[in-house]
Structures are given as structure tokens and as C-alpha cells.
C-alpha positions, 0 to 999 in steps of 0.5 A: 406486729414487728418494731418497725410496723409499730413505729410507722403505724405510730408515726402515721397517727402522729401526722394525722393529727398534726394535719388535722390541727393544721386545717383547724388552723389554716380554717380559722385563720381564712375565716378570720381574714375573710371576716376583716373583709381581705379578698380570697386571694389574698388570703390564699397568699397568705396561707400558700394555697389558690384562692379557690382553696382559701375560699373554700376554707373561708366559707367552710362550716364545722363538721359538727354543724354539718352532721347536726344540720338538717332541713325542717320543712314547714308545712301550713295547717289545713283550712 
């Protein structure tokens, strides 16, 4: 692999894990406000996305709790 196709590949992987902190933190901080009870609009000014983005990141669960979630279905015992 070339110099250069090294350096981009890296610079890549470097940008993905800025962007993936950032969402963590963009996450955390519309939780937090929607939590003190400031509308979604609001927070989308805050965070320089649409209200329908800040909802989104508001109401948003981790995808640790997504991927180890899944339904029980309860079933009563026969008489």
C-alpha cells in the first residue's frame, strides 16, 4: 500500500472516531436538557441541529441497550 493511501486510510479512521465522540456527546447533552424539561427546539438551537434531530438524539437509547433488549412474552399457565 503507497504512502499516501496509508495516511488517507488513517486519517479516515481518525474522523470516524472524532464523529462517533461527537454523537456521544451531542447524545448526552439533548438527554440531559430534555431531562431539565428544555423543549426539543431549543435544544436543536443549541446543538445546531432541527428540532426533529434533537428529538431524535433526545429520546434516543444506547445501542448496547438496543442489541440486549428483546421482548418476553409472558404466557399464563393452563387450567
Amino acid at each position: 500500500m503507497s504512502q499516501p493511501l496509508r495516511e488517507r486510510c488513517r486519517k479516515r479512521a481518525a474522523a470516524a472516531q472524532q464523529e462517533a465522540h461527537a454523537m456521544k456527546i451531542a447524545t448526552a447533552t439533548a438527554r440531559k436538557l430534555a431531562a431539565d424539561g428544555v423543549p426539543v427546539r431549543d435544544i436543536g438551537a443549541v446543538l445546531g441541529v432541527t428540532f426533529q434531530r434533537a428529538s431524535q438524539l433526545a429520546n434516543s437509547c444506547s445501542v448496547a441497550i438496543r442489541r440486549s433488549w428483546s421482548p418476553t412474552i409472558h404466557t399464563l399457565p393452563a387450567p
